[in-house]
N, CA, C and O atoms as a GROMACS GRO file, in nm:
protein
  528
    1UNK      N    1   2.399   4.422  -7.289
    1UNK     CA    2   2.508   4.330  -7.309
    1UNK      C    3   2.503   4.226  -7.198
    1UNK      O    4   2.493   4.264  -7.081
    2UNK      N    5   2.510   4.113  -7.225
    2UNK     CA    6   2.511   4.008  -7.124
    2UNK      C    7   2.626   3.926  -7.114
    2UNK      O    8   2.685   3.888  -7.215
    3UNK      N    9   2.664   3.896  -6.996
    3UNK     CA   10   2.800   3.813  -6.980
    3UNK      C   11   2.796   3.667  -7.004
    3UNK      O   12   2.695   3.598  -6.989
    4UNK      N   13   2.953   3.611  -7.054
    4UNK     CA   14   2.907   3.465  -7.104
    4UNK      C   15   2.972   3.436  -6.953
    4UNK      O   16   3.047   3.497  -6.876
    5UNK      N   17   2.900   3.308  -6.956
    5UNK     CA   18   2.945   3.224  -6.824
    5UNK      C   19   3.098   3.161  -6.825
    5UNK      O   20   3.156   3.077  -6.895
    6UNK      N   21   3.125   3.226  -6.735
    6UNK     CA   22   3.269   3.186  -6.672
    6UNK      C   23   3.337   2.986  -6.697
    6UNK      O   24   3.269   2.903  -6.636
    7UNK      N   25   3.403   2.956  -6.742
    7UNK     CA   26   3.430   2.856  -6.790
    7UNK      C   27   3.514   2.756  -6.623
    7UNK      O   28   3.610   2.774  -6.547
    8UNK      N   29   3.437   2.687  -6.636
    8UNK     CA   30   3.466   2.629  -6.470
    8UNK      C   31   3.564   2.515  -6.474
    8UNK      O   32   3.542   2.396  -6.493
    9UNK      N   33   3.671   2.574  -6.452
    9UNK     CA   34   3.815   2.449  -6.445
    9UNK      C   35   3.862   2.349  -6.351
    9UNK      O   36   3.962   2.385  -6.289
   10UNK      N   37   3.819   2.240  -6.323
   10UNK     CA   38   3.844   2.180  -6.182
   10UNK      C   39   4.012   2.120  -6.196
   10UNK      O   40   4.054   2.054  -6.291
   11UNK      N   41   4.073   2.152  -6.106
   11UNK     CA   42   4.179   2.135  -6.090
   11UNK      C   43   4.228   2.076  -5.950
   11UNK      O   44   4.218   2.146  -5.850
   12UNK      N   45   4.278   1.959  -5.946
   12UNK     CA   46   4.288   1.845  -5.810
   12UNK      C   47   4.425   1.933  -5.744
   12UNK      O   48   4.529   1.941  -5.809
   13UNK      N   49   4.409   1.999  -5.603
   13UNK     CA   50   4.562   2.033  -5.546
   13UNK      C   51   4.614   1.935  -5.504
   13UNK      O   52   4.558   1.832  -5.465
   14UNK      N   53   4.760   1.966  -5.510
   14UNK     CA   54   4.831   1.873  -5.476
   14UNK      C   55   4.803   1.833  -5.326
   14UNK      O   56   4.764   1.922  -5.251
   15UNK      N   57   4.824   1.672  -5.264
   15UNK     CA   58   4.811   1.692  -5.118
   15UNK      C   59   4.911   1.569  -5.080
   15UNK      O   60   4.969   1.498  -5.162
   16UNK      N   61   4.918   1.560  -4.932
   16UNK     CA   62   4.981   1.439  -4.915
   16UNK      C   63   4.950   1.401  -4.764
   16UNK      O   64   4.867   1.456  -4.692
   17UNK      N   65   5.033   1.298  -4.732
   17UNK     CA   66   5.066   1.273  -4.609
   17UNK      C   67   5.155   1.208  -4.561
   17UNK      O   68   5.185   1.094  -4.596
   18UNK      N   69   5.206   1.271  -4.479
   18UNK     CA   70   5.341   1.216  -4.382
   18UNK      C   71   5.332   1.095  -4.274
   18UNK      O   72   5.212   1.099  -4.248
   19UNK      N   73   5.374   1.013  -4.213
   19UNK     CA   74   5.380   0.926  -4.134
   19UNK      C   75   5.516   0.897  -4.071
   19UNK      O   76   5.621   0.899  -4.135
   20UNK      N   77   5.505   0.872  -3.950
   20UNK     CA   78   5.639   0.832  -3.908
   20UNK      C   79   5.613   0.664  -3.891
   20UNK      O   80   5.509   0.612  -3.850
   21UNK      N   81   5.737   0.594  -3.936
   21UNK     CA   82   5.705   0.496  -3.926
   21UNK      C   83   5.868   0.403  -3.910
   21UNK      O   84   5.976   0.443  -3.954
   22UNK      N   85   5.846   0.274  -3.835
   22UNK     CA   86   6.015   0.227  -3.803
   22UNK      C   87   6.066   0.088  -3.959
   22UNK      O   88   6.148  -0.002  -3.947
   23UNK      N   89   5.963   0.128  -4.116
   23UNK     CA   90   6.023   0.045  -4.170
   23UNK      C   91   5.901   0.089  -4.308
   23UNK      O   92   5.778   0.078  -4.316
   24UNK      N   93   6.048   0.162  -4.440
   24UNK     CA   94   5.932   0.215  -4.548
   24UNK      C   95   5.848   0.081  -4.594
   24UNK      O   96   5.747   0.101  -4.662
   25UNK      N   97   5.878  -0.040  -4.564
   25UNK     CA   98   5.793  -0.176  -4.551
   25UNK      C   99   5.627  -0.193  -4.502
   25UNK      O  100   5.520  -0.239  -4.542
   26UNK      N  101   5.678  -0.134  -4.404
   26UNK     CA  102   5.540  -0.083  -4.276
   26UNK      C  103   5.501   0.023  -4.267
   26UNK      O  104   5.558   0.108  -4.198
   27UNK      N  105   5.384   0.046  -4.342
   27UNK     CA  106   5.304   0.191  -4.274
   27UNK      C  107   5.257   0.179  -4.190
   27UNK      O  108   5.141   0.167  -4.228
   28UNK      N  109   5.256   0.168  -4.054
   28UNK     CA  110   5.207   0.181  -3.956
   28UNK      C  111   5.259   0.258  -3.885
   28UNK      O  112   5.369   0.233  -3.834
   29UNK      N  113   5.172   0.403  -3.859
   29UNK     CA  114   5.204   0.532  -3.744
   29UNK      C  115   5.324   0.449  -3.617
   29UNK      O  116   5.307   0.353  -3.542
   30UNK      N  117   5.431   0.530  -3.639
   30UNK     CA  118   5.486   0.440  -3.442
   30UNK      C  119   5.526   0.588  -3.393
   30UNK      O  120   5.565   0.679  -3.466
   31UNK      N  121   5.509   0.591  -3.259
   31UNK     CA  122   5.524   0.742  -3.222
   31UNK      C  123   5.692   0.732  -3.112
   31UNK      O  124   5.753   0.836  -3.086
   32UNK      N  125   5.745   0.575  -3.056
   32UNK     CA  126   5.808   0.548  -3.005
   32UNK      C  127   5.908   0.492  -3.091
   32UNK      O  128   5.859   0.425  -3.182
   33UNK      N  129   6.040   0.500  -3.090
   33UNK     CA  130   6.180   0.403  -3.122
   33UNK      C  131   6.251   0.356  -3.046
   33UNK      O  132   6.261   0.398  -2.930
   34UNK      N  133   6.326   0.249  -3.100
   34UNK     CA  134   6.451   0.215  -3.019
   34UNK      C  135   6.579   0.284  -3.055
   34UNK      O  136   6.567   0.312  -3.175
   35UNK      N  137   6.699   0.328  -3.010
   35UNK     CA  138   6.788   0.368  -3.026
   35UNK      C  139   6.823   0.313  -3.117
   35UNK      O  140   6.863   0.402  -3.192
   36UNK      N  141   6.842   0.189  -3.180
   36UNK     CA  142   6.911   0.110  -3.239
   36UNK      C  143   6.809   0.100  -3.373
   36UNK      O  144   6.839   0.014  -3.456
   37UNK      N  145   6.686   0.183  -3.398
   37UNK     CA  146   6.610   0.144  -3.523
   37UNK      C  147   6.675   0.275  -3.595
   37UNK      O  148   6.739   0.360  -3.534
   38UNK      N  149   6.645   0.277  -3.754
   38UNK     CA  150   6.609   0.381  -3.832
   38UNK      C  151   6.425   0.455  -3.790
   38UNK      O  152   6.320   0.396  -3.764
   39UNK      N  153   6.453   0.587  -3.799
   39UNK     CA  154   6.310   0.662  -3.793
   39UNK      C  155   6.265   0.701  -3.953
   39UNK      O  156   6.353   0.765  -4.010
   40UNK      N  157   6.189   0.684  -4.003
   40UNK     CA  158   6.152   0.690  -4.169
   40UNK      C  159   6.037   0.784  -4.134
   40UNK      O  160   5.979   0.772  -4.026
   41UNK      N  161   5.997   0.892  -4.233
   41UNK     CA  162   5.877   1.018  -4.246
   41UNK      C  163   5.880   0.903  -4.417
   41UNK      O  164   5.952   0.900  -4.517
   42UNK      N  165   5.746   0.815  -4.362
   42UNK     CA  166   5.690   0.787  -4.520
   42UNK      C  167   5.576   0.875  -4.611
   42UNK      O  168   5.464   0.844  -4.572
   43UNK      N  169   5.574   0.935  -4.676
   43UNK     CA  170   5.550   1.036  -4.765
   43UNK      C  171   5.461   0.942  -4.907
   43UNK      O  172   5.504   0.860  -4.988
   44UNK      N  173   5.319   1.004  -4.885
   44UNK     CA  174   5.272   0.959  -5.046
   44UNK      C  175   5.226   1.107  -5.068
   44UNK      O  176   5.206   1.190  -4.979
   45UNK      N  177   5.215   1.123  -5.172
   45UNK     CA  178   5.176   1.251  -5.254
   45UNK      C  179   5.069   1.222  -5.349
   45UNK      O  180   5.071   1.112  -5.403
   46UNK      N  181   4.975   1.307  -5.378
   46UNK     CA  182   4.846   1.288  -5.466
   46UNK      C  183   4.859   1.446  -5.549
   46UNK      O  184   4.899   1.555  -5.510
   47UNK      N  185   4.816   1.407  -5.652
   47UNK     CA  186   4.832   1.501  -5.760
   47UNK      C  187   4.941   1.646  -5.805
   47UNK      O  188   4.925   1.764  -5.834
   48UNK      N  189   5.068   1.540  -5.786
   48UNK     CA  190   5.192   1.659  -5.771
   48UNK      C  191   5.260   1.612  -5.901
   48UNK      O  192   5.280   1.490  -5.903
   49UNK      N  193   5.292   1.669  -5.992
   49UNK     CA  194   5.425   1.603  -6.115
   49UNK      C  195   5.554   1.692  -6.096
   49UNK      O  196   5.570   1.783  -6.015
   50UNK      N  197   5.607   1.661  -6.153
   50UNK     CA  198   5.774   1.675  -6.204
   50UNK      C  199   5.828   1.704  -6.079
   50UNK      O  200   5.767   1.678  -5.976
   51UNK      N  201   5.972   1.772  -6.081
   51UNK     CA  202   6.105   1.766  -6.031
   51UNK      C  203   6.082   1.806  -5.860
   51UNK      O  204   6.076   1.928  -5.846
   52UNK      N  205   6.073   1.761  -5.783
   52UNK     CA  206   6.064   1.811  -5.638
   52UNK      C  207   6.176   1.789  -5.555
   52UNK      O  208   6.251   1.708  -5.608
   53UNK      N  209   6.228   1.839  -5.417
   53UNK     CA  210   6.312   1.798  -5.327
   53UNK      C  211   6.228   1.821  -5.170
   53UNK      O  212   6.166   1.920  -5.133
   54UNK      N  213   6.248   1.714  -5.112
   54UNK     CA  214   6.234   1.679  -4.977
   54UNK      C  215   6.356   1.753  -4.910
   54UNK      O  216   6.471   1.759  -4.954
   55UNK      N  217   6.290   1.826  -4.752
   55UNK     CA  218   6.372   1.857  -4.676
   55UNK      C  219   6.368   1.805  -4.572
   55UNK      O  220   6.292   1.880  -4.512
   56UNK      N  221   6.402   1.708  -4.487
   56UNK     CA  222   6.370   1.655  -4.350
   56UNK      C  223   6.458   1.725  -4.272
   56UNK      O  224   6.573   1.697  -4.308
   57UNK      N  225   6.457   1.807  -4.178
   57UNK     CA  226   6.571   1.859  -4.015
   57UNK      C  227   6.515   1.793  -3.899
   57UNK      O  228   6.401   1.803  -3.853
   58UNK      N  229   6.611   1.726  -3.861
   58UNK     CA  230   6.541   1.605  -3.768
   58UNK      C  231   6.651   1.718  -3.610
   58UNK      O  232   6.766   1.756  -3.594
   59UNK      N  233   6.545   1.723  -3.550
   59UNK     CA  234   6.605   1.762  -3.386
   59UNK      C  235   6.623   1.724  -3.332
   59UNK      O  236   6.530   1.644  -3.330
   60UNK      N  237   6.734   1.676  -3.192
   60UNK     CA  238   6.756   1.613  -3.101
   60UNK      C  239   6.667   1.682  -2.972
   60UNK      O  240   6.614   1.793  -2.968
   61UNK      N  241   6.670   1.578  -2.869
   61UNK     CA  242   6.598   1.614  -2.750
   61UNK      C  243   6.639   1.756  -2.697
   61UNK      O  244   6.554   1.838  -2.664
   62UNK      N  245   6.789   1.785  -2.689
   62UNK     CA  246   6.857   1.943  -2.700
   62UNK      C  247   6.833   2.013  -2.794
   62UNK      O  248   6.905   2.105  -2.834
   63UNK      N  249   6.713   1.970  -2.846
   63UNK     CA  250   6.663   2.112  -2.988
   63UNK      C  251   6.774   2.123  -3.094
   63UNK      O  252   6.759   2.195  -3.192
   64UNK      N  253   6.852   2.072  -3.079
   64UNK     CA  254   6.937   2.086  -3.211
   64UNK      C  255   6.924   2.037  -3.303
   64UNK      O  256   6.838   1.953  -3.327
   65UNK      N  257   7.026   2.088  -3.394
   65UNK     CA  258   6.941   2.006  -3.531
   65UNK      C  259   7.070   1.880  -3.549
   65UNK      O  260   7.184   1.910  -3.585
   66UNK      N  261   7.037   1.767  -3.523
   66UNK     CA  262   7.084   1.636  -3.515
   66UNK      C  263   7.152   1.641  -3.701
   66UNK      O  264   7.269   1.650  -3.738
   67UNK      N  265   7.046   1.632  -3.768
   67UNK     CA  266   7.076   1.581  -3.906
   67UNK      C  267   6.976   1.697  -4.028
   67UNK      O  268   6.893   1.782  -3.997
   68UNK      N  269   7.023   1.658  -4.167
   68UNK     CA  270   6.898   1.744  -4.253
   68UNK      C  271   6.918   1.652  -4.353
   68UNK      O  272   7.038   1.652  -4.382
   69UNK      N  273   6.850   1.567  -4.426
   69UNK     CA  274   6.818   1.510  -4.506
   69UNK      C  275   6.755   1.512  -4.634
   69UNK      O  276   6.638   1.479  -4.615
   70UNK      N  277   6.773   1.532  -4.752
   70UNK     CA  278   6.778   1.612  -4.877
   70UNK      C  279   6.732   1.507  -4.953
   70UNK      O  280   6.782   1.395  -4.947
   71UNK      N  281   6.611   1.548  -5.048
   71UNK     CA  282   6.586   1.392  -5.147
   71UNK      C  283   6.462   1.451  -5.278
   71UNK      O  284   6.342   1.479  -5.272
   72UNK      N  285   6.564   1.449  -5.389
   72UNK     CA  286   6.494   1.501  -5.494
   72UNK      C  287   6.414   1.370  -5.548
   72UNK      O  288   6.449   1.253  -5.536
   73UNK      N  289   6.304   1.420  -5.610
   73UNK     CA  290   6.208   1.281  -5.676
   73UNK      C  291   6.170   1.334  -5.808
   73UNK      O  292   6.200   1.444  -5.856
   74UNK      N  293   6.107   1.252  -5.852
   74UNK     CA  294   6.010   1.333  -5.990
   74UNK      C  295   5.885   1.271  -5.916
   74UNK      O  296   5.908   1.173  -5.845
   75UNK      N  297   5.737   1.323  -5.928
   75UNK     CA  298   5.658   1.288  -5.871
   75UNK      C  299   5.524   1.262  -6.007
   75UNK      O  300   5.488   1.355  -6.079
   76UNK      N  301   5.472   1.135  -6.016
   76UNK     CA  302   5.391   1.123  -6.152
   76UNK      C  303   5.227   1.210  -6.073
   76UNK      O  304   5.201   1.250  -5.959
   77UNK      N  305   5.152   1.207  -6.202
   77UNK     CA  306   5.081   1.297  -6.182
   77UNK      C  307   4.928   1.265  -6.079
   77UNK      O  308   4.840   1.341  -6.036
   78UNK      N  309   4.950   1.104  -6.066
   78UNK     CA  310   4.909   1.039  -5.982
   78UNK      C  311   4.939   1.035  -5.829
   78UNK      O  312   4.937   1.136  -5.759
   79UNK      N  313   4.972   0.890  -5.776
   79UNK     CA  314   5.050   0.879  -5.622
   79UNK      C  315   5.181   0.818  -5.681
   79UNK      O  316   5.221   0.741  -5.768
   80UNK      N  317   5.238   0.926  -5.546
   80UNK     CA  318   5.374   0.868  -5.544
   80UNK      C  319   5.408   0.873  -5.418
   80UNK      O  320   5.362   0.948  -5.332
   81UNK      N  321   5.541   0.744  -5.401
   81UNK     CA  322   5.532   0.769  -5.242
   81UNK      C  323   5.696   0.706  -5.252
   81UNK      O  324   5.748   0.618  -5.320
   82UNK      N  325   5.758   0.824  -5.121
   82UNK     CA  326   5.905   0.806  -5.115
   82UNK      C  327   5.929   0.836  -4.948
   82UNK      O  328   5.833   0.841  -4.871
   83UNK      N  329   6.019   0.847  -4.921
   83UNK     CA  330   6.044   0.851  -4.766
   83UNK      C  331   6.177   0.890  -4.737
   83UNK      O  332   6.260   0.882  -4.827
   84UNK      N  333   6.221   0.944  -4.587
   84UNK     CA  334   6.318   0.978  -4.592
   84UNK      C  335   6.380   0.928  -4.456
   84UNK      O  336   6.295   0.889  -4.377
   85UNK      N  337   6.483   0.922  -4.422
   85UNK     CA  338   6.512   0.835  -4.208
   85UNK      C  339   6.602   0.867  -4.175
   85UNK      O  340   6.695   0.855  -4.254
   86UNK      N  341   6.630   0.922  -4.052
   86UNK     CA  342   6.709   0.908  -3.975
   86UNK      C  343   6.777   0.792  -3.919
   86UNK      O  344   6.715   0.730  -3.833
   87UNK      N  345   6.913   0.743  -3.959
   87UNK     CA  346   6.973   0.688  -3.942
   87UNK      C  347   7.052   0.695  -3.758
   87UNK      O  348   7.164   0.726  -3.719
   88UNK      N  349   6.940   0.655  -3.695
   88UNK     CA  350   7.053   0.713  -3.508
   88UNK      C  351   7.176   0.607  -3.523
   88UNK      O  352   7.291   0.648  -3.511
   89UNK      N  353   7.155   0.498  -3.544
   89UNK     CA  354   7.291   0.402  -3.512
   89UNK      C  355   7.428   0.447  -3.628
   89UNK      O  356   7.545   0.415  -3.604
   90UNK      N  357   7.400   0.499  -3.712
   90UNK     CA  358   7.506   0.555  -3.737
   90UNK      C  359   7.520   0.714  -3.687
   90UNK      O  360   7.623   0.780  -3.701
   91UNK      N  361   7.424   0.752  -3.641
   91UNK     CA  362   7.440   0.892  -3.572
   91UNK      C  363   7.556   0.826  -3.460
   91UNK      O  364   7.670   0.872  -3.457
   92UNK      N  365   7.520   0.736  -3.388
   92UNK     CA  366   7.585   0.692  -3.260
   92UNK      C  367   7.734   0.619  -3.288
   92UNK      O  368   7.819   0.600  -3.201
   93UNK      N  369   7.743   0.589  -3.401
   93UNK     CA  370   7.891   0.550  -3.428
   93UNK      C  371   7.938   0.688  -3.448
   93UNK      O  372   8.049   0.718  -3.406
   94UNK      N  373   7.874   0.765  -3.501
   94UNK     CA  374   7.982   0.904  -3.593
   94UNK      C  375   8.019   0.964  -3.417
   94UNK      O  376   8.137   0.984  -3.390
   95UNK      N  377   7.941   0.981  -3.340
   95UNK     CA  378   7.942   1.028  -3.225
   95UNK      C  379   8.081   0.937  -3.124
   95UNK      O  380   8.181   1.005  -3.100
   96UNK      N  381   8.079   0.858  -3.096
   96UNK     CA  382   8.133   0.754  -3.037
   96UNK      C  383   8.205   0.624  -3.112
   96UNK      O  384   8.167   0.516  -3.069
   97UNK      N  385   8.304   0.621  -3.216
   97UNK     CA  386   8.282   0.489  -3.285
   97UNK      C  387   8.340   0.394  -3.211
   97UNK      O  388   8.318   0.285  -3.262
   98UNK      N  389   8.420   0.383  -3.088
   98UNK     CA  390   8.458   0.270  -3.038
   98UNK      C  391   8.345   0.232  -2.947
   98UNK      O  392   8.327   0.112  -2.927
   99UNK      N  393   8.268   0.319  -2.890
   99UNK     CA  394   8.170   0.228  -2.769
   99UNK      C  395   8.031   0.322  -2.839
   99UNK      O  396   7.947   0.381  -2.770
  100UNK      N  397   8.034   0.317  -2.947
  100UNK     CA  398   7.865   0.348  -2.976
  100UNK      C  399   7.771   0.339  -2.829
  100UNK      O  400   7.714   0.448  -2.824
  101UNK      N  401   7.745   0.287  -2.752
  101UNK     CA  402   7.650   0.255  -2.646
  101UNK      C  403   7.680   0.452  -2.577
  101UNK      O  404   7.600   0.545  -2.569
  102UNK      N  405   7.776   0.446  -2.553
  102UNK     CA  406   7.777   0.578  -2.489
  102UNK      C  407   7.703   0.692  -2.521
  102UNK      O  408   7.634   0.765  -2.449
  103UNK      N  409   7.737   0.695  -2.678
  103UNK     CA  410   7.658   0.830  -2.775
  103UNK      C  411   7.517   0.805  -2.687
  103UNK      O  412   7.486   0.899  -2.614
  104UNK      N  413   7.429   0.686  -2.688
  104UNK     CA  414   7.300   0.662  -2.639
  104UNK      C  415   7.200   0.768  -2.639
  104UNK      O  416   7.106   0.826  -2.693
  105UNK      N  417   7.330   0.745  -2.485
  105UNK     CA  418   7.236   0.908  -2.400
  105UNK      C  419   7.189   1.004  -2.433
  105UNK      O  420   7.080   1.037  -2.387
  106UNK      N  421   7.266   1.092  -2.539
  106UNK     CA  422   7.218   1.178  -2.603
  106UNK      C  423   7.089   1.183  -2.709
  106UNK      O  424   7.042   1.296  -2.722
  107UNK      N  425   7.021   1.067  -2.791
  107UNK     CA  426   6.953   1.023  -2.833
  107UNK      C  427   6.838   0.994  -2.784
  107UNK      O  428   6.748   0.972  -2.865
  108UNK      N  429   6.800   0.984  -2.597
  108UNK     CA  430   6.649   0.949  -2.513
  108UNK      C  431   6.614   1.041  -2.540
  108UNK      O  432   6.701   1.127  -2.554
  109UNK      N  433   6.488   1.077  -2.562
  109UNK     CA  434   6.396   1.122  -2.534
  109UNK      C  435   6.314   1.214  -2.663
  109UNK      O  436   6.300   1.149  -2.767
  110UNK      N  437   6.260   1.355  -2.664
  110UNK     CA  438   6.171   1.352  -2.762
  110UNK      C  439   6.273   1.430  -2.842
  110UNK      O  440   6.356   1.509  -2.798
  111UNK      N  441   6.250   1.384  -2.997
  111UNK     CA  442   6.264   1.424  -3.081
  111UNK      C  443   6.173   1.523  -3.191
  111UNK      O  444   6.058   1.562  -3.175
  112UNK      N  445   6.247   1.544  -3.286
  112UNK     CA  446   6.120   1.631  -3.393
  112UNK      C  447   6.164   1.656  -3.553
  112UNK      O  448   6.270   1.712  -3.577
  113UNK      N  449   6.115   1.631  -3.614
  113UNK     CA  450   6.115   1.670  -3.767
  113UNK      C  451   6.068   1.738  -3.822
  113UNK      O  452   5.947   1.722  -3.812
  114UNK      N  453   6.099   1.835  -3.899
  114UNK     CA  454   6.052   1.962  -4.010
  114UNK      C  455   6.058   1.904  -4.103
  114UNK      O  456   6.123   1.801  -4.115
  115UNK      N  457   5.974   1.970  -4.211
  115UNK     CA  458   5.938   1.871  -4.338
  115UNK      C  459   5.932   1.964  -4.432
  115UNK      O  460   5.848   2.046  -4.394
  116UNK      N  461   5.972   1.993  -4.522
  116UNK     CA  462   5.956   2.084  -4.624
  116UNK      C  463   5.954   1.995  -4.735
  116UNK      O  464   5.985   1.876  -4.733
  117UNK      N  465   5.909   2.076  -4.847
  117UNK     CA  466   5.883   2.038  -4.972
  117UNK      C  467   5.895   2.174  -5.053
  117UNK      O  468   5.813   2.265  -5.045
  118UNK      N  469   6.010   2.173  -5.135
  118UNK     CA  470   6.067   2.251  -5.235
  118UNK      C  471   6.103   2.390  -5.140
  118UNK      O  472   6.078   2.489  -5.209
  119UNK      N  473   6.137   2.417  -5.046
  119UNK     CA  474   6.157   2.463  -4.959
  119UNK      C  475   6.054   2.527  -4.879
  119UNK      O  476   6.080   2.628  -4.814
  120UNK      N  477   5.930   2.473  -4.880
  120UNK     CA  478   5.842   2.521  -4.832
  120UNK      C  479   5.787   2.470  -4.710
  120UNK      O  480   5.712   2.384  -4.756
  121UNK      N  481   5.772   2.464  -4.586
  121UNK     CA  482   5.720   2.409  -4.484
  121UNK      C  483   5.606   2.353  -4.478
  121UNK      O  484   5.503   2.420  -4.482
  122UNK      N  485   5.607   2.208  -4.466
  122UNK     CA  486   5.490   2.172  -4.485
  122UNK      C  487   5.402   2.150  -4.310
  122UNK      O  488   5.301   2.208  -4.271
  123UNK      N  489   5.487   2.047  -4.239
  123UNK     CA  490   5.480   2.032  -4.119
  123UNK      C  491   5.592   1.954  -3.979
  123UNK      O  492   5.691   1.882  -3.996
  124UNK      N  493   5.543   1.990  -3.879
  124UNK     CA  494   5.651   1.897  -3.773
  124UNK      C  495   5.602   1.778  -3.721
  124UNK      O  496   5.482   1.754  -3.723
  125UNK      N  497   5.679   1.706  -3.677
  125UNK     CA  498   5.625   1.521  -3.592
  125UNK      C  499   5.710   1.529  -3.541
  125UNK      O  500   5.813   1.580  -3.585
  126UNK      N  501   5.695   1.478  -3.423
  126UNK     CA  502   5.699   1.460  -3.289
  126UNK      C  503   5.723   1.317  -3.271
  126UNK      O  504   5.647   1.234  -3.322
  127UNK      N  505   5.838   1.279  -3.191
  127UNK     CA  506   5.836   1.107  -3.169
  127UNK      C  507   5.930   1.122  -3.041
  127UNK      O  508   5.983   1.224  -2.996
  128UNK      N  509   5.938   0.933  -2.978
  128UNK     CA  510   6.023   0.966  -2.840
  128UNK      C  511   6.136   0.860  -2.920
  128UNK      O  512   6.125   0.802  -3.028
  129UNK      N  513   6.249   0.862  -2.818
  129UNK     CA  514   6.334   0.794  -2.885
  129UNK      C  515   6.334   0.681  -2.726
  129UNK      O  516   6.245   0.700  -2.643
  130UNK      N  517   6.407   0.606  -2.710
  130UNK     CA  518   6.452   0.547  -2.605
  130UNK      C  519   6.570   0.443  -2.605
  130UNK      O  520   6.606   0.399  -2.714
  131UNK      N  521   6.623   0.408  -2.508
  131UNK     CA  522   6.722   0.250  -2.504
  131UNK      C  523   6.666   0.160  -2.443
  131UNK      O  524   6.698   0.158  -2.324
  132UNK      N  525   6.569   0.055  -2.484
  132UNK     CA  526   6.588  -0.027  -2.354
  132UNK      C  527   6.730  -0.156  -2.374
  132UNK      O  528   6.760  -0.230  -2.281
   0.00000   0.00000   0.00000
């Protein structure tokens, strides 16, 4: 008895990549901010379809978790590309709303983002924040 040959299925995994960047306008990697910008994780995806949700937990320099940011998409079976940001200047009003400048302080230095996808961990980034 001889075996028939195994039927060979190529199948593309899904993949992507993350970027931090100060404008979903601009892909360009920035590893530094100003207090006063939005921080955006721009996100394209290659061979993912239907219903997904983004998890961003963005950390403050005190390791805490500053914010978590939630963002369902449908994703075509091609590229797709969506993004998600930390908003600090309204972090710094919610903190302070008569002298925003004060919150500041709390905002120097390094930050960090967790990234999940459908609750799954994908990866962390690393950025500095600053005032000048």
């Amino acid at each position: 008895m001889t075996g028939s040959p195994a039927l060979a299925v190529e199948t593309e995994a899904p993949s992507y990549t993350a970027v931090l960047v100060d404008s979903p306008a601009r892909k360009t990697p920035v590893r530094e901010f100003d207090c006063n910008q939005d921080v955006y994780v721009f996100l394209t995806w290659h061979g993912l379809s239907g219903l997904h949700q983004i998890t961003a937990l963005w950390f403050n320099p005190s390791e805490k978790q500053e914010s978590q940011i939630d963002l369902k998409f449908i994703a075509s079976a091609g590229k797709t590309e969506n993004w998600v940001a930390l908003k600090l200047l309204d972090l710094k009003r919610e903190r302070n709303p008569v002298l925003p400048s004060l919150a500041s302080s709390k905002f120097i230095g390094k930050w960090e983002t967790r990234i999940y996808l459908d609750g799954n961990f994908l990866e962390k980034k690393k950025f500095e924040v600053s005032c000048d």
